[in-house]
VEXKEFI-630435 format. One record per residue: residue in three letters; x, y, z of N, C-alpha, C, O in turn. Coordinates in nm, 4 decimals. Example, Ala and Ser with C-alpha at 12.3 -4.5 7.8 and 13.67 -1.06 7.14 Angstrom:
// residues 2
[zaza 'ALA', [1.3190, -0.5690, 0.7800], [1.2300, -0.4500, 0.7800], [1.3200, -0.3300, 0.7800], [1.4236, -0.3319, 0.8465]];
[zaza 'SER', [1.2850, -0.2250, 0.7080], [1.3670, -0.1060, 0.7140], [1.2900, 0.0030, 0.7870], [1.3409, 0.1138, 0.8039]];
This chain:
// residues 59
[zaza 'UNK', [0.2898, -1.2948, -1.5033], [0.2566, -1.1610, -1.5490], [0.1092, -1.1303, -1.5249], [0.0734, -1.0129, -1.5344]];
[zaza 'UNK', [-0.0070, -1.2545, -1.4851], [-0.1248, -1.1853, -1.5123], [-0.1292, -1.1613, -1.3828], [-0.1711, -1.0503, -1.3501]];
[zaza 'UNK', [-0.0818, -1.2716, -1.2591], [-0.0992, -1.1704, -1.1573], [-0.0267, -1.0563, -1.0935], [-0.0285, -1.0115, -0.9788]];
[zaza 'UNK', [0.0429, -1.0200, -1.2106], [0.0972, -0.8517, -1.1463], [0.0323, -0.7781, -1.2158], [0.0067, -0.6705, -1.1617]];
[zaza 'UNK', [-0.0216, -0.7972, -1.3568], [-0.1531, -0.7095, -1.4214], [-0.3125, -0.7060, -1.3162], [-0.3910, -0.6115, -1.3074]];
[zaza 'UNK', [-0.3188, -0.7989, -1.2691], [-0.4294, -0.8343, -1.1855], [-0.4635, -0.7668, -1.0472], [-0.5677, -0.7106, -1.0133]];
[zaza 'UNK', [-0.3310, -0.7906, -0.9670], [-0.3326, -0.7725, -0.8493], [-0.2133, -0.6863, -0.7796], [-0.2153, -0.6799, -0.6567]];
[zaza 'UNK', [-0.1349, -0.6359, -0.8333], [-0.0628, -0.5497, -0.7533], [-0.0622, -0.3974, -0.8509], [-0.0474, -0.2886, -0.7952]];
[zaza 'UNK', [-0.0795, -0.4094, -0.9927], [-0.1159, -0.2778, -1.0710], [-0.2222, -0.1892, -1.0051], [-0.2098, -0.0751, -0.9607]];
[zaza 'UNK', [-0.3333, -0.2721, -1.0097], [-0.4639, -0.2518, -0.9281], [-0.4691, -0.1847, -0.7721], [-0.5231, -0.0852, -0.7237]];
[zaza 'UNK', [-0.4164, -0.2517, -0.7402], [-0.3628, -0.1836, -0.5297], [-0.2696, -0.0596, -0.5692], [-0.2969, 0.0389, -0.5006]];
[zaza 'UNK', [-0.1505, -0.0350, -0.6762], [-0.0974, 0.0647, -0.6499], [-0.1649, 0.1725, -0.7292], [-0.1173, 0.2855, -0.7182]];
[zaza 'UNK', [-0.2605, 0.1563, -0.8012], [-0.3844, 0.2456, -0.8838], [-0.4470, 0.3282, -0.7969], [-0.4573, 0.4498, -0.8130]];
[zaza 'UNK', [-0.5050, 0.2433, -0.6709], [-0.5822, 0.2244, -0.5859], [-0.7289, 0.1909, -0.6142], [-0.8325, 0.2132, -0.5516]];
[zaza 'UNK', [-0.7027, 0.1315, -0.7270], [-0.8797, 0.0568, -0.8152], [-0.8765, -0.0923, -0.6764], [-0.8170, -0.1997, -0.6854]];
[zaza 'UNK', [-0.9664, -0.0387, -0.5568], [-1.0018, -0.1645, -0.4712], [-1.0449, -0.2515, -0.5099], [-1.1276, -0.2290, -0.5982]];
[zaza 'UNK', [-1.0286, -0.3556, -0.4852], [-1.0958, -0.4596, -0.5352], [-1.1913, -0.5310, -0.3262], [-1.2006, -0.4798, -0.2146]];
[zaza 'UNK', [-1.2163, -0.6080, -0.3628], [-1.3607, -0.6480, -0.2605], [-1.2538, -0.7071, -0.1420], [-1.2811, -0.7208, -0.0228]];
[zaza 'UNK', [-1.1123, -0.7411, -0.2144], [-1.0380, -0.8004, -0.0755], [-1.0066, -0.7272, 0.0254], [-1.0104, -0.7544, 0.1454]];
[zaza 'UNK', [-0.9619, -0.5923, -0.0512], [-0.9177, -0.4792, 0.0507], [-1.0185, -0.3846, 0.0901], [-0.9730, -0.2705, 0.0981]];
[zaza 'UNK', [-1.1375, -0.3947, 0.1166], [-1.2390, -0.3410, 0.1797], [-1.3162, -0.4522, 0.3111], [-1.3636, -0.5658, 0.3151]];
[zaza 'UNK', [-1.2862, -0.3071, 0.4320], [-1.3877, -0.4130, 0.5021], [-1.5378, -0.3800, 0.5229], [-1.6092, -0.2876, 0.4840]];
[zaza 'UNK', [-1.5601, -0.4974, 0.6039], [-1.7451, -0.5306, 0.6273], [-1.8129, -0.3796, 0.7425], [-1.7564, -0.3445, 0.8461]];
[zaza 'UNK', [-1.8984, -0.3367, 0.7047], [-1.9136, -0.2177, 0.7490], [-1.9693, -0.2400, 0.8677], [-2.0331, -0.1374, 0.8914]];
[zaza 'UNK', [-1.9885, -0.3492, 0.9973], [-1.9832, -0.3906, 1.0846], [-1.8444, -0.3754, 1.1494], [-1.8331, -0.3639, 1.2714]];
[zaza 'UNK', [-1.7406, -0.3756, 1.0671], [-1.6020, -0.4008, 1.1426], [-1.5628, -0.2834, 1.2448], [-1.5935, -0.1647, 1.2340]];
[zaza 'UNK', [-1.4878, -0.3442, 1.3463], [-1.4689, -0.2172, 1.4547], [-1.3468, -0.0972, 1.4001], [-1.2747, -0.0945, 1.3004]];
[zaza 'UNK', [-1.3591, -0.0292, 1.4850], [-1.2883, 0.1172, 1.3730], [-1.1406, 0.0986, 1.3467], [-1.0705, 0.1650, 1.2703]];
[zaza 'UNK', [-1.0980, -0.0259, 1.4402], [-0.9438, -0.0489, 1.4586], [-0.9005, -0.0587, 1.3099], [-0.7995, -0.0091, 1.2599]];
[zaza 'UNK', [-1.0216, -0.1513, 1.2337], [-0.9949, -0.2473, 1.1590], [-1.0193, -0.1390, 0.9993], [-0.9675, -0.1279, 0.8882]];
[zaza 'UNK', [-1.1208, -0.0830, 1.0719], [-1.1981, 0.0369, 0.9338], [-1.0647, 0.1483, 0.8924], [-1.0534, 0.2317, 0.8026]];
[zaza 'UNK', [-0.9783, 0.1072, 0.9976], [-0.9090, 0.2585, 0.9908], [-0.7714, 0.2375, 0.9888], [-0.6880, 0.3088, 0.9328]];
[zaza 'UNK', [-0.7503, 0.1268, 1.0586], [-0.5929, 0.0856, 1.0926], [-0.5787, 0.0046, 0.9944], [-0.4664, -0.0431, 1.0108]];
[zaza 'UNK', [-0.6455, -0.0607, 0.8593], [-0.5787, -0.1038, 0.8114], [-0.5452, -0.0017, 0.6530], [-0.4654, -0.0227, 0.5617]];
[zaza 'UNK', [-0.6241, 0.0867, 0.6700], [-0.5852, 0.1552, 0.5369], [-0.4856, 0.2221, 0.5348], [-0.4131, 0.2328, 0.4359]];
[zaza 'UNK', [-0.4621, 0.2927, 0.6739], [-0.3381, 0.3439, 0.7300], [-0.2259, 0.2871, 0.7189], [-0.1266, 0.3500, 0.6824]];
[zaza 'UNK', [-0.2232, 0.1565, 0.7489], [-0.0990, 0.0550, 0.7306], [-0.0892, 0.0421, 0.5806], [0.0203, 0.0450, 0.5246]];
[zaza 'UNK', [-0.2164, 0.0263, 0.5074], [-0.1781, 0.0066, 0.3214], [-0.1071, 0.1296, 0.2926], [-0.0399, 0.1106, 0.1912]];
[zaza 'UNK', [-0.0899, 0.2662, 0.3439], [-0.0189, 0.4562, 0.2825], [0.1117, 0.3962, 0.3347], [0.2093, 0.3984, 0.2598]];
[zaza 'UNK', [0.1238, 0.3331, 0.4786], [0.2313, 0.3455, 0.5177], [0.3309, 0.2688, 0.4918], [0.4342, 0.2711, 0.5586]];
[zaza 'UNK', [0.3104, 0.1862, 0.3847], [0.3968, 0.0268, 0.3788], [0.4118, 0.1135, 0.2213], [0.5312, 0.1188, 0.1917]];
[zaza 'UNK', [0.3381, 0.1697, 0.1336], [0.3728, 0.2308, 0.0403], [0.4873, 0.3539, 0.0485], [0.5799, 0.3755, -0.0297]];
[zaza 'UNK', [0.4448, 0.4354, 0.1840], [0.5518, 0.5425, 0.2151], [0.6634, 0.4783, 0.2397], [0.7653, 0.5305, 0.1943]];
[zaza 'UNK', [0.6786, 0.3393, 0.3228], [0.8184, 0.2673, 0.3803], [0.9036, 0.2378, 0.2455], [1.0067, 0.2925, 0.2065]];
[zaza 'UNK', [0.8402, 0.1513, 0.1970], [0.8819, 0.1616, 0.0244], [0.9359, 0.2790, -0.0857], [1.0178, 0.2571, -0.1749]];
[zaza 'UNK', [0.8783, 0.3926, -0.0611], [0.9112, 0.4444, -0.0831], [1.0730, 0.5257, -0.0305], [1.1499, 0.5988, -0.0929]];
[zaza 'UNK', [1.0752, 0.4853, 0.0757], [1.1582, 0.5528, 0.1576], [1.2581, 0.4467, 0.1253], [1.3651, 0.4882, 0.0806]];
[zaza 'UNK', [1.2439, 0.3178, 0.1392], [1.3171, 0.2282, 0.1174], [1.3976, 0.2147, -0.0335], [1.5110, 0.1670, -0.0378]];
[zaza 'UNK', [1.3304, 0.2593, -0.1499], [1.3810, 0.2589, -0.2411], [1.5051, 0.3811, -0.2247], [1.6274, 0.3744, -0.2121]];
[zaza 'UNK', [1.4079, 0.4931, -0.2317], [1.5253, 0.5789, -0.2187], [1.6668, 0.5797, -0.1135], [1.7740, 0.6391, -0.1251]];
[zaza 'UNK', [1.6358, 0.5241, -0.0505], [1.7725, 0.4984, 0.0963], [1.8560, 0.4044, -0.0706], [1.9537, 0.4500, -0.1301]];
[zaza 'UNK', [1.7993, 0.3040, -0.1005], [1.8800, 0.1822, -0.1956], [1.9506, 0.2451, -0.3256], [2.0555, 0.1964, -0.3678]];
[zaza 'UNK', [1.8914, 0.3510, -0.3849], [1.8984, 0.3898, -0.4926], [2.0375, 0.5196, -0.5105], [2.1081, 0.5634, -0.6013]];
[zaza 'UNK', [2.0230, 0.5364, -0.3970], [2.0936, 0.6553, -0.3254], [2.0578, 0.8020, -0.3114], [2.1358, 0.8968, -0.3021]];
[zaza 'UNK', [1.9272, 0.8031, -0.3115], [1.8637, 0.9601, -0.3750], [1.8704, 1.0253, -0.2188], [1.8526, 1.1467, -0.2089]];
[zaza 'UNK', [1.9004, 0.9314, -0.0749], [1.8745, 1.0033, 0.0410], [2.0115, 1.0348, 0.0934], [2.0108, 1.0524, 0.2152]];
[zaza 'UNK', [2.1440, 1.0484, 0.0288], [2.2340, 1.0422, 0.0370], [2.2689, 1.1566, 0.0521], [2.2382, 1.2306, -0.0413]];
[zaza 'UNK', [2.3285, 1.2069, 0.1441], [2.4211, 1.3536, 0.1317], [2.5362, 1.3980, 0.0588], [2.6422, 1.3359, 0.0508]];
[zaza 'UNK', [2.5038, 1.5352, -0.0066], [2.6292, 1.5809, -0.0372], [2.7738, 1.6450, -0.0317], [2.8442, 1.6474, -0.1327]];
């Protein structure tokens, strides 16, 4: 329980913590492509729940 109080409450808050920030040297792939990938793995999830749950289901 403390590390889901710790570490995944926190990321879906979006309270960063020092892991998920990069070094302001880093090239833009990295500055940019990875925050992009953190919205989009949240949107997949999202999408994913609902496909499971049945909310994308037709009537």
């Amino acid at each position: 329980m403390t590390y889901a109080r710790t570490n995944v409450v926190h990321a879906a808050l979006g309270n960063q913590k020092a892991d998920w920030t990069t070094k302001s040297e880093a090239s833009l792939v990295l500055s940019w492509g990875l925050p992009i990938l953190r919205i989009l793995s949240w949107v997949f999830t999202a999408i994913l729940l609902a496909g499971v749950t049945g909310l994308l289901r037709k009537t």
